[in-house]
Backbone as numpy.savetxt, mean C-alpha at the origin, in Angstrom:
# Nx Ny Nz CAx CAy CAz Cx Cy Cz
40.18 -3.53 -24.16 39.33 -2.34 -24.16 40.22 -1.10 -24.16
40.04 -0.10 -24.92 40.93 1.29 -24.99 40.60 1.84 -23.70
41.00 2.79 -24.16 41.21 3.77 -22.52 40.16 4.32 -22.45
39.73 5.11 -23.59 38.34 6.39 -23.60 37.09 4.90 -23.29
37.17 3.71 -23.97 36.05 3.04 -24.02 36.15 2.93 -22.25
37.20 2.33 -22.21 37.13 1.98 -20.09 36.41 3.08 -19.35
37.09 4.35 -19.48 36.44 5.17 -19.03 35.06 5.23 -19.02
34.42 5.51 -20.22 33.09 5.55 -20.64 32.07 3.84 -20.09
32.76 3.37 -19.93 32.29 1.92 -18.90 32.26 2.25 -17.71
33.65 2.66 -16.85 33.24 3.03 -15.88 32.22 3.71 -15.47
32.23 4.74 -16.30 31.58 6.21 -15.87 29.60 5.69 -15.84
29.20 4.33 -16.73 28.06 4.08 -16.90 27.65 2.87 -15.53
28.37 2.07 -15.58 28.84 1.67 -14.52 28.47 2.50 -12.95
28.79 3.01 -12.73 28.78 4.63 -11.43 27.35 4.97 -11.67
27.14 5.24 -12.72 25.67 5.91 -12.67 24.44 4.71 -12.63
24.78 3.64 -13.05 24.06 2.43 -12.74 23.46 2.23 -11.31
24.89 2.39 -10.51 24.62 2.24 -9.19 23.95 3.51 -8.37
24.13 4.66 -8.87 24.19 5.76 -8.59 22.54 6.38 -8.79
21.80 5.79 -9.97 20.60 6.07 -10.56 20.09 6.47 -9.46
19.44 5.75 -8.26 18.66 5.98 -7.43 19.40 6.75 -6.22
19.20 7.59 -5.75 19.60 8.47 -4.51 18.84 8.40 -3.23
17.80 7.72 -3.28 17.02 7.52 -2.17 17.54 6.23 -1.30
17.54 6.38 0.11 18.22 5.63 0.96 17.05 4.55 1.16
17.58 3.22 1.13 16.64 2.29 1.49 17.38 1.60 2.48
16.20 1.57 3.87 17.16 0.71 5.26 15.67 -0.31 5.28
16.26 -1.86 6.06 15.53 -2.45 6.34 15.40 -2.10 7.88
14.41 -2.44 8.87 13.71 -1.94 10.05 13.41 -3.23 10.73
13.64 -3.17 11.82 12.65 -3.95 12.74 11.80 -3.37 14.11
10.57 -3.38 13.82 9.14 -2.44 14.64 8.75 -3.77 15.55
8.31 -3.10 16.57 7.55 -3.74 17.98 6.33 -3.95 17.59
5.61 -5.02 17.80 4.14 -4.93 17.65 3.39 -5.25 19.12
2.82 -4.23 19.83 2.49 -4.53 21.04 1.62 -6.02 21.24
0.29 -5.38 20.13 -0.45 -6.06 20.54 -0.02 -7.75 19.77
0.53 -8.02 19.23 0.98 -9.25 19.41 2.79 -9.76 19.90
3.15 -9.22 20.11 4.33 -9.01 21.31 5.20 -9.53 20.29
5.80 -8.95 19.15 6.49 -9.58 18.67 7.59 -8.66 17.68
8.82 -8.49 16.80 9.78 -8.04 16.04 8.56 -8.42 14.63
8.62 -6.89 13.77 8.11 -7.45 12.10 9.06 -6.19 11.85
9.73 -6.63 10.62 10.61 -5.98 9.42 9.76 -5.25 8.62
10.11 -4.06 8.16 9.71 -3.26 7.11 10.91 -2.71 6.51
10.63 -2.44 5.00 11.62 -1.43 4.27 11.00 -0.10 4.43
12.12 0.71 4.40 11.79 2.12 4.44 12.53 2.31 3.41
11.49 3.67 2.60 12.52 4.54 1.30 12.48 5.36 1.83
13.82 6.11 2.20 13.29 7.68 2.22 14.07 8.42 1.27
13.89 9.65 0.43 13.95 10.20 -0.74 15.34 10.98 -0.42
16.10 11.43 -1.78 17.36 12.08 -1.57 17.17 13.36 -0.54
16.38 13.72 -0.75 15.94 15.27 0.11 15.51 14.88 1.57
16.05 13.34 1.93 15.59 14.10 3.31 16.41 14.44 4.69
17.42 14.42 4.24 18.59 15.15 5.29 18.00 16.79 5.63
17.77 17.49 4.18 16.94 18.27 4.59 16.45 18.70 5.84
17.24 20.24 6.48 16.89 20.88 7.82 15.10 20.79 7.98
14.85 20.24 8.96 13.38 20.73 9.23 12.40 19.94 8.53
12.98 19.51 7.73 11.79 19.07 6.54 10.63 17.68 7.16
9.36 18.02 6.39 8.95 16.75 7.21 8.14 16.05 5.96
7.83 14.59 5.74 7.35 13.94 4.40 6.74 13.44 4.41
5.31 13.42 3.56 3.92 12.28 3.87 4.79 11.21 3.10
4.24 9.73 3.98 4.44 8.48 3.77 3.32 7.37 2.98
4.06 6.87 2.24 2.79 5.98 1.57 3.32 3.98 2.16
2.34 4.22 2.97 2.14 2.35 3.19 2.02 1.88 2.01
3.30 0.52 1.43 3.20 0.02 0.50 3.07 -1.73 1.03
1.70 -2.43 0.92 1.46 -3.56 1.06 1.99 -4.65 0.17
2.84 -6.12 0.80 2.65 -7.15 -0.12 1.58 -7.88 -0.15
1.25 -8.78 -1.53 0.45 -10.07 -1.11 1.05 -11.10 -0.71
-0.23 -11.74 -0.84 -0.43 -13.24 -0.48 1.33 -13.96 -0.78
1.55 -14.47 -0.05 2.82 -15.66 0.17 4.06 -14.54 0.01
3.57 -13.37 -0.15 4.87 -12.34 -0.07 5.44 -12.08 1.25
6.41 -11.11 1.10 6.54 -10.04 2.70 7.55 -9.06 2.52
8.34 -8.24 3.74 8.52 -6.63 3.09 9.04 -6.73 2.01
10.08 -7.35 1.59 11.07 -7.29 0.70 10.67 -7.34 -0.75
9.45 -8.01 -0.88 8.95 -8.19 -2.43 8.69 -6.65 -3.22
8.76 -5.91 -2.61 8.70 -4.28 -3.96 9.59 -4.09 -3.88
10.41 -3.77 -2.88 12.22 -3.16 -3.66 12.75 -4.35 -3.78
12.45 -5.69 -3.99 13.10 -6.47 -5.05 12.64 -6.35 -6.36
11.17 -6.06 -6.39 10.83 -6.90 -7.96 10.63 -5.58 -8.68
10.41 -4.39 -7.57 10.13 -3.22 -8.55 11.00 -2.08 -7.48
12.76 -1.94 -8.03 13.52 -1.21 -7.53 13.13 0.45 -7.99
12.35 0.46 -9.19 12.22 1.82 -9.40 11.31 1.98 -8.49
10.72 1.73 -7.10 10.19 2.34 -6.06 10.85 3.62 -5.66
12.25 3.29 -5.43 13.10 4.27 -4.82 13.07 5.46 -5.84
13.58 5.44 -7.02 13.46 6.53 -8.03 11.66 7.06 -7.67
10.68 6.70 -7.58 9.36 7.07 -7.14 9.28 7.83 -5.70
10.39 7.63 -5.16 10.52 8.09 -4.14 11.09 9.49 -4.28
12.39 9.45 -4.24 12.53 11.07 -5.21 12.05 11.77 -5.64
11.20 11.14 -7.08 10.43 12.07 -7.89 9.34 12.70 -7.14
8.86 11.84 -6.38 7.65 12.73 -5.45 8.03 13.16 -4.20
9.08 12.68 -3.48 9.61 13.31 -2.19 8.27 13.13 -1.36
8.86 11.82 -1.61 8.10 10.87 -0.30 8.56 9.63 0.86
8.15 9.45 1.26 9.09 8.32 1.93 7.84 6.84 1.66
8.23 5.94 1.85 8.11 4.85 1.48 7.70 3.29 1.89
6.75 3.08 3.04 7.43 2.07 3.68 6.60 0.96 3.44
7.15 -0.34 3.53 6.87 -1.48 2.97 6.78 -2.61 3.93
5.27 -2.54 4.87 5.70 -3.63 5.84 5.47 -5.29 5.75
5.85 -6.01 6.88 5.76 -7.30 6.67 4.43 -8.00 7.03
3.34 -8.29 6.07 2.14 -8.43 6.62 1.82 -10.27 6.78
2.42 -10.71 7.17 2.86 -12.28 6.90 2.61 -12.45 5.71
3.01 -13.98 5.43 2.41 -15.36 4.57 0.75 -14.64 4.14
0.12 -14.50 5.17 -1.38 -14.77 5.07 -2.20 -13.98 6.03
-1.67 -13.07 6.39 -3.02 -12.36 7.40 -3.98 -11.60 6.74
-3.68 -10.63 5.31 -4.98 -10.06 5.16 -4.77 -9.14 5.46
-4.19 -8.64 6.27 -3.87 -7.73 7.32 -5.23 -7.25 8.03
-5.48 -8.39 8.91 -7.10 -8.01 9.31 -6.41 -8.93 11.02
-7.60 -8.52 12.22 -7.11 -8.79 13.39 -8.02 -10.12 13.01
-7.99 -11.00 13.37 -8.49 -12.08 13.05 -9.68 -12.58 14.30
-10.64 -12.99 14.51 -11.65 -13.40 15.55 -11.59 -14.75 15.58
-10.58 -15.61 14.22 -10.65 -16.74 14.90 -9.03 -17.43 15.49
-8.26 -16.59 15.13 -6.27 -16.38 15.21 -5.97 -15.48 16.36
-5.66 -15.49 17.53 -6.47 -14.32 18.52 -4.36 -13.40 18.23
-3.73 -14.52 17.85 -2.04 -14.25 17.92 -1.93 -13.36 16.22
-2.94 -12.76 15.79 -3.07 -12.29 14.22 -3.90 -11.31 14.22
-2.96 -10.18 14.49 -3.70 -8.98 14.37 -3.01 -7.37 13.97
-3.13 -7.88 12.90 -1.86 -7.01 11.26 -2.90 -6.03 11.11
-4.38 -5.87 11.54 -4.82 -4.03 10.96 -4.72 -3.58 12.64
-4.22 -3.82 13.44 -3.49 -3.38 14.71 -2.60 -2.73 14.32
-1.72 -3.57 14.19 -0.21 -3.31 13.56 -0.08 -2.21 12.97
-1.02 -2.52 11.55 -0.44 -1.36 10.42 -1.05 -0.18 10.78
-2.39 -0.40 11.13 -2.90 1.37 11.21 -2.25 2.22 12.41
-2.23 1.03 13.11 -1.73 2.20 14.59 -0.17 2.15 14.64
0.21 0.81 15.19 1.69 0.67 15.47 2.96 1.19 15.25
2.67 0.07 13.45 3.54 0.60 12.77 3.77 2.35 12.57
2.45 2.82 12.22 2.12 4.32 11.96 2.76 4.93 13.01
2.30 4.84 14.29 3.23 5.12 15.22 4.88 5.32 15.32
5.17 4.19 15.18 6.76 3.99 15.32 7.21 4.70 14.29
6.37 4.65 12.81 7.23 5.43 11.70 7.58 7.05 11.78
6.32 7.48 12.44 6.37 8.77 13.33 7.15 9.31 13.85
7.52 8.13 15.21 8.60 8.57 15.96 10.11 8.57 15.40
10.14 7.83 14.16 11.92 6.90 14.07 12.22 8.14 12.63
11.01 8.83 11.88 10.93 9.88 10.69 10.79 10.72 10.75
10.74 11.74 9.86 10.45 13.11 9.91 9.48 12.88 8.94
8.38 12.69 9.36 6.97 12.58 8.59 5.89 13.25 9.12
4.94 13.49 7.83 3.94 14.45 8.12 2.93 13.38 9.17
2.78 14.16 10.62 1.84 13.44 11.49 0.71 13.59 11.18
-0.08 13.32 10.27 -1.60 13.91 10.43 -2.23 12.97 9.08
-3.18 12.41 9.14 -3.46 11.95 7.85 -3.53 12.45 6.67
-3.46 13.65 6.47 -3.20 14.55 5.46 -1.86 13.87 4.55
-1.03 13.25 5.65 0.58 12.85 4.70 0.54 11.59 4.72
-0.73 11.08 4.80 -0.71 9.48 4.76 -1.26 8.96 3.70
-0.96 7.80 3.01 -1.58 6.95 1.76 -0.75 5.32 2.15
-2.19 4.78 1.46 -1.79 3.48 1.63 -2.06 2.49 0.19
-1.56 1.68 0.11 -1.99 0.65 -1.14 -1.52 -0.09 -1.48
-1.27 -1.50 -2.29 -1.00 -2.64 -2.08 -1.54 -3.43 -3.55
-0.85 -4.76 -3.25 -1.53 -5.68 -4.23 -1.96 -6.66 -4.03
-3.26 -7.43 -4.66 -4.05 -8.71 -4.01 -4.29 -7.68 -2.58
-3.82 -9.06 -1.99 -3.98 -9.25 -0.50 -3.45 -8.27 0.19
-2.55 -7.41 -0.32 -2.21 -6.14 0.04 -3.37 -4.70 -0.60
-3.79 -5.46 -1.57 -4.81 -4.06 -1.95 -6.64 -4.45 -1.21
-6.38 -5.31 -0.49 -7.70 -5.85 -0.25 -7.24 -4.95 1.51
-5.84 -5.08 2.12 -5.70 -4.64 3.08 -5.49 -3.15 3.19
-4.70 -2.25 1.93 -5.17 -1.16 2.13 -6.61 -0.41 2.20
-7.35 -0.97 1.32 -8.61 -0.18 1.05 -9.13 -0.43 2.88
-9.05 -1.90 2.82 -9.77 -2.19 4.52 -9.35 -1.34 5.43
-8.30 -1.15 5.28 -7.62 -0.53 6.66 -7.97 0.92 6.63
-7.91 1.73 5.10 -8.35 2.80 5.14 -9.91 3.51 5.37
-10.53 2.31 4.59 -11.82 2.60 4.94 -12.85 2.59 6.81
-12.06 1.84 6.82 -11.97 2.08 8.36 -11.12 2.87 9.81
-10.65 3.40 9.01 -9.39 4.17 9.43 -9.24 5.26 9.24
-10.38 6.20 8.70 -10.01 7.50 8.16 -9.43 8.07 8.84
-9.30 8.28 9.84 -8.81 8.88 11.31 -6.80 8.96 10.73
-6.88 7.64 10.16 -5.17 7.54 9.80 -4.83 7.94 8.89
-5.65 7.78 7.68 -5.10 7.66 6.30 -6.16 9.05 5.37
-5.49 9.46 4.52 -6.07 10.28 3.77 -6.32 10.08 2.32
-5.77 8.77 2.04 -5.74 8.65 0.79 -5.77 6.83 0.77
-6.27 6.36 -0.03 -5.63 4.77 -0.19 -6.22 3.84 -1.76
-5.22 3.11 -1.78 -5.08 2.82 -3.22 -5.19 1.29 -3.21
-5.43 0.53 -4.04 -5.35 -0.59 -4.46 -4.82 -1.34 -5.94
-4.05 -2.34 -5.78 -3.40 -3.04 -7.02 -4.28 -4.71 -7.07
-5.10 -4.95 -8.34 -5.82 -6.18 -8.19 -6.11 -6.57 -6.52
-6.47 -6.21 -6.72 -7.27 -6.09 -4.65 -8.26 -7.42 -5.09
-8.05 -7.76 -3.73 -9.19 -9.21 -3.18 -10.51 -8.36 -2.12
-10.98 -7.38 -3.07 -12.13 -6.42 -2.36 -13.34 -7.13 -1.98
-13.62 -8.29 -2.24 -14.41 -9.05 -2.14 -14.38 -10.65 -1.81
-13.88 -11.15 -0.78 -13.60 -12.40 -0.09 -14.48 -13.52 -0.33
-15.99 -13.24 -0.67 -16.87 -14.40 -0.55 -16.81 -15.24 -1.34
-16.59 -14.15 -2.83 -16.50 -15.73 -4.46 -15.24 -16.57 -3.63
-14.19 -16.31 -2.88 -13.08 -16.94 -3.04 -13.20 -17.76 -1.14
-13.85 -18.93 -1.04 -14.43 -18.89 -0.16 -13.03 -20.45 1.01
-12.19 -20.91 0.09 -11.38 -22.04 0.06 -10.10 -21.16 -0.42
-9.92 -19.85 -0.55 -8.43 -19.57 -1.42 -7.79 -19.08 -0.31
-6.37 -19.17 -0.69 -5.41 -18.13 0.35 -5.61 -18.10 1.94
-6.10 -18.81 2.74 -5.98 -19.01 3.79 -6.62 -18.14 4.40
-7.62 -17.72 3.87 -9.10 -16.85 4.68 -9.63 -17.31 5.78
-9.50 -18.51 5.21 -10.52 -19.80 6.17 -10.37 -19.64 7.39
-9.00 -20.03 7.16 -8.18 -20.27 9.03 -8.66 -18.72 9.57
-8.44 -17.97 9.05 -8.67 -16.03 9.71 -10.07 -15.93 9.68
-11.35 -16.36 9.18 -12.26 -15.91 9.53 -13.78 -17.51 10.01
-12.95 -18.28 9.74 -13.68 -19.58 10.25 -14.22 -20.06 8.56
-15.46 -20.86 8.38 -15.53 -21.37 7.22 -16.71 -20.26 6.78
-16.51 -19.83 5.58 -17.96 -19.14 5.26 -19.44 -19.54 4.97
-19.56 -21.17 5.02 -20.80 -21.82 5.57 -21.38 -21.21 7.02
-20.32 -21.34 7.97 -20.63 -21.20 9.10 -20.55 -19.86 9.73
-19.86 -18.98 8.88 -19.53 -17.15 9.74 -19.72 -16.28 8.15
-21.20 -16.44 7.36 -21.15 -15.53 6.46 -21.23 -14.18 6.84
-21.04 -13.76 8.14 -21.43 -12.47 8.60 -19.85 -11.82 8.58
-19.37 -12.84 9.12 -17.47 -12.37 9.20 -16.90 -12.45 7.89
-17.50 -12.85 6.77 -17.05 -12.56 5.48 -17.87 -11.58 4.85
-18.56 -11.29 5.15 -19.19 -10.03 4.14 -18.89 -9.01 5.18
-18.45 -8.64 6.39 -18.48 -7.57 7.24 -16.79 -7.48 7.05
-16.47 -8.50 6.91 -14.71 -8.42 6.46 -13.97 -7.63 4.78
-14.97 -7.90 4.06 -15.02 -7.59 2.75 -14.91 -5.86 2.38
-14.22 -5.31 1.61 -13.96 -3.82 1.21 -15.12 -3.57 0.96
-15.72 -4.27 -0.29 -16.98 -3.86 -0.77 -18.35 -3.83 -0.36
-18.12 -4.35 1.02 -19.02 -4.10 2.20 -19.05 -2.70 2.81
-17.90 -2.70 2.77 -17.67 -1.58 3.71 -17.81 0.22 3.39
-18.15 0.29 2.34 -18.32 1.55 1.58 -19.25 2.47 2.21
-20.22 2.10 2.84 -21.22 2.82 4.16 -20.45 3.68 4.79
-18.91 3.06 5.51 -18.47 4.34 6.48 -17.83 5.46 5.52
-18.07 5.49 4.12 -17.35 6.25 3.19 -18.22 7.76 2.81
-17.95 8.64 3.13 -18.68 10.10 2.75 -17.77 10.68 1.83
-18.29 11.11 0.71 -18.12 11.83 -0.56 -16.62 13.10 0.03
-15.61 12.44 -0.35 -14.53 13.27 -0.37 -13.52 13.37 1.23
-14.36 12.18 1.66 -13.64 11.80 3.08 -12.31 11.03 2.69
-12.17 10.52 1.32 -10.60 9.83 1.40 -10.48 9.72 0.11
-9.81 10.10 -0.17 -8.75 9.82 -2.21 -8.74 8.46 -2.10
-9.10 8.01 -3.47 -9.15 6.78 -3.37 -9.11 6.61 -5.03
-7.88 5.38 -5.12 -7.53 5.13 -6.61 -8.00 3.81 -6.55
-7.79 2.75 -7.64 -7.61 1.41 -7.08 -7.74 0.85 -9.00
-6.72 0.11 -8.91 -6.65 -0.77 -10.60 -6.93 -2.05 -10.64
-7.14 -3.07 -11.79 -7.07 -3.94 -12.01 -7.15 -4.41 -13.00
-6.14 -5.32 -13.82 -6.30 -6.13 -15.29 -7.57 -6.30 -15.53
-7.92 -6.56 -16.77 -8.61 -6.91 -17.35 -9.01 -8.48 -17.42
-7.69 -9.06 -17.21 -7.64 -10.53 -17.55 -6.96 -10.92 -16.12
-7.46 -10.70 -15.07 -7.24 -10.68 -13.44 -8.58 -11.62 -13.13
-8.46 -12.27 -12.31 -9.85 -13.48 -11.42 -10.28 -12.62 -10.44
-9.66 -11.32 -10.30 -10.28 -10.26 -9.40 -10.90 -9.18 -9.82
-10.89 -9.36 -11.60 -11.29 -7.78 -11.75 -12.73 -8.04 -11.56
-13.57 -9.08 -11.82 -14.90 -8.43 -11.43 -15.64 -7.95 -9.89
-14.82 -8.29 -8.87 -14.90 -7.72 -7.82 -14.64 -6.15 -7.50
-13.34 -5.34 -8.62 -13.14 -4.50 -8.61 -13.71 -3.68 -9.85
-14.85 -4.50 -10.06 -15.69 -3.71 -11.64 -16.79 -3.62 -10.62
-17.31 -4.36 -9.80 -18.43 -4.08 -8.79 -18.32 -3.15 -7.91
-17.27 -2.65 -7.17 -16.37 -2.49 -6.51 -16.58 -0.57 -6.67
-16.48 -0.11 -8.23 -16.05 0.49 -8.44 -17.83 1.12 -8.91
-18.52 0.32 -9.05 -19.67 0.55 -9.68 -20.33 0.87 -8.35
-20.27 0.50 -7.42 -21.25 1.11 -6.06 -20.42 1.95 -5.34
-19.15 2.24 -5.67 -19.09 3.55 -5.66 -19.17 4.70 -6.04
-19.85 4.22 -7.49 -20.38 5.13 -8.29 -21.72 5.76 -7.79
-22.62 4.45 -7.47 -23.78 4.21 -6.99 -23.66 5.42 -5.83
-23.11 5.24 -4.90 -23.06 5.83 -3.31 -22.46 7.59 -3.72
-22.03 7.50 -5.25 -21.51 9.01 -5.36 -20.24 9.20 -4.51
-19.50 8.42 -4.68 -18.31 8.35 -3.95 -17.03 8.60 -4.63
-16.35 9.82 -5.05 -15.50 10.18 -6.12 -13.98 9.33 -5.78
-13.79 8.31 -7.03 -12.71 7.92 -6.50 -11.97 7.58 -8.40
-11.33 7.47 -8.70 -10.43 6.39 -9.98 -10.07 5.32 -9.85
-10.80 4.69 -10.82 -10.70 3.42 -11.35 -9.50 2.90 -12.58
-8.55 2.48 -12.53 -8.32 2.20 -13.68 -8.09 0.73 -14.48
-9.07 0.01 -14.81 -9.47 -0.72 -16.26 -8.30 -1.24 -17.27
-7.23 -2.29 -17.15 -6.65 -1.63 -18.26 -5.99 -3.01 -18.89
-5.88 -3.77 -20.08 -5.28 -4.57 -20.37 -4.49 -5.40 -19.24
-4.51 -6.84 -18.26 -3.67 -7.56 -17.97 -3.70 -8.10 -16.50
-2.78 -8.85 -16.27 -3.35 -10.19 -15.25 -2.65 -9.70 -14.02
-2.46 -10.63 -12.58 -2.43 -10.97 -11.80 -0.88 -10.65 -11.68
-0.19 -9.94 -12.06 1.16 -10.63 -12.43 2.12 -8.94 -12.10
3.43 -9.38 -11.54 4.37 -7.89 -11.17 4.15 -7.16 -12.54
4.23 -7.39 -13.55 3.94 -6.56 -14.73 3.21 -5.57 -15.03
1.70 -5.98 -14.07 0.93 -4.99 -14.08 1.24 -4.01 -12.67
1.30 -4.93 -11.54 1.44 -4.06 -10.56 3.01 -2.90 -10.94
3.99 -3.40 -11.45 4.84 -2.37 -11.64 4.82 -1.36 -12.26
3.72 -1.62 -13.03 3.34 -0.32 -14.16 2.04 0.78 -13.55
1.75 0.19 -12.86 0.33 0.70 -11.98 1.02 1.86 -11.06
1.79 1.08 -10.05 2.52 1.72 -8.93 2.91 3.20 -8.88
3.32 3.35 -10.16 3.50 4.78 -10.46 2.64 5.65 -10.44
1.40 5.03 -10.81 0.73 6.33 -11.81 -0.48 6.20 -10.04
-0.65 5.51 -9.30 -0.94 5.77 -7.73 0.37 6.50 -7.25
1.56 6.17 -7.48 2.20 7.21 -6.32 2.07 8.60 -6.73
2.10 9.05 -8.46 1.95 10.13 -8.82 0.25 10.81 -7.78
-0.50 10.32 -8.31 -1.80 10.57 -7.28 -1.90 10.94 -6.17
-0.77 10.14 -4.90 -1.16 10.60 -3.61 -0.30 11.73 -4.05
1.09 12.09 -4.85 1.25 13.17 -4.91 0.74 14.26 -4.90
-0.10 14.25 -6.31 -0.69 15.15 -6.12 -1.62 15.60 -5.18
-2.21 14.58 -4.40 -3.09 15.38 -3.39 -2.35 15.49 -2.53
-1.19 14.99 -1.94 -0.37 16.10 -0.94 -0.06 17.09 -1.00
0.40 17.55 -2.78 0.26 18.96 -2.40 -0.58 20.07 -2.62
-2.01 19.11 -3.19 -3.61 19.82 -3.20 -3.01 20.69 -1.52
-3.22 19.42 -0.86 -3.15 19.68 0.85 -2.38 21.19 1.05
-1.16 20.98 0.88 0.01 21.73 1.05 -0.45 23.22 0.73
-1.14 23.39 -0.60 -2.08 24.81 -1.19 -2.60 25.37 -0.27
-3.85 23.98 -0.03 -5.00 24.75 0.57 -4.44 25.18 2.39
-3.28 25.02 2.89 -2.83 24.95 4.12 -2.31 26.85 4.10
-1.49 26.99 3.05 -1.12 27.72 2.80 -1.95 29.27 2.64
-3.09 28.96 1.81 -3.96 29.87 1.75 -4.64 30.81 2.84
């Protein structure tokens, strides 16, 4: 190799590694109420050494058989998303299989504990993040988008915004999948704990402009008609939220391409927020 070519290797090389400027640390958080160590990734963006500065955070959920590590492995341009919106990032560990729901029949499983309060908590104390739900968003895929919407919709108190990727918004068609069973008993026997467990139940505690709310799904997904229903009674209820509809399956392909165009979103309504604070 010549000299100018080495150089020009190196120099691509450096910026390879260099692309992303946002610091990613792995974490380990207390969970009171089940007395135990859970890992999360944190992004936080080049800007935040930054004197004074403080940054709304977006809860980023895995699914089913995942845990923290599956988005800044499979989709590293998180961190570059992080930057671009000057946000921070965090990605917790919601097991194998909880749902992230406290469970009534698992009494040792109780992940919408965790995430709405706990974790939220601790990220508080250990960041320089905006305290107020105003700087909060949440969203996820599958079993992670079935747990943001849940957690938010019940949670307004925490969250100001929340998003979903092929979300499991609707538990009942899937009555034997993913280990529901064990978390809510059999749905022969507790149809009340599956439809009261369900997102698309839950749209009642929702008032017109009480929470930003995005949520996607393939076309060719075993979930999109839950999130075509989903999306239709919130039409029904007059509940302003985006839907987006769009060619493709179950698969990181879609969620990586999705991810963006939700983080762009809570962007922008953070700094809707930021305006109207100002004024």
């Amino acid at each position: 190799m010549s000299c100018p070519n080495r150089i020009l290797y190196i120099f691509l090389l450096f910026l390879s590694f260099s692309a992303f400027s946002a610091k990613v640390d792995t974490v380990s958080t207390y969970s009171p109420s089940m007395d135990k160590q859970i890992k999360a990734v944190v992004v936080t963006p080049n800007k935040y050494s930054e004197k004074n500065a403080e940054f709304p955070v977006v809860y980023l959920l895995h699914g089913y058989s995942g845990n923290y590590s599956d988005w800044i492995t499979k989709v590293p341009e998180i961190q570059e998303y992080a930057d671009k919106f000057n946000l921070i990032i965090v990605c917790p560990d919601g097991n194998f299989d909880s749902w992230y729901m406290d469970s009534p029949e698992m009494s040792e499983v109780k992940y919408e504990t965790y995430v709405s309060r706990e974790l939220v908590d601790w990220i508080d104390v250990h960041y320089n993040t905006v305290k107020d739900k105003k700087g909060r968003a949440i969203t996820g895929l599958s079993m992670g988008g079935h747990g943001a919407l849940y957690l938010a919709f019940k949670h307004q108190d925490i969250f100001g915004q929340a998003g979903s990727m092929s979300g499991g918004v609707d538990l009942r068609p899937f009555p034997e999948n993913w280990g529901i069973l064990k978390l809510l008993g059999s749905y022969a026997e507790n149809p009340e704990r599956w439809k009261n467990n369900s997102v698309i139940n839950l749209t009642h505690l929702l008032t017109p402009n009480s929470l930003k709310i995005i949520f996607a799904c393939g076309t060719s997904d075993f979930f999109y008609v839950v999130n075509k229903k989903l999306h239709e009674k919130l039409l029904t209820n007059n509940i302003p939220h985006t839907f987006i509809s769009a060619p493709g399956g179950h698969t990181w392909e879609f969620w990586s391409s999705t991810i963006k165009y939700e983080l762009q979103f809570f962007h922008e309504n953070f700094l809707n927020q930021l305006k109207k604070e100002k004024v």
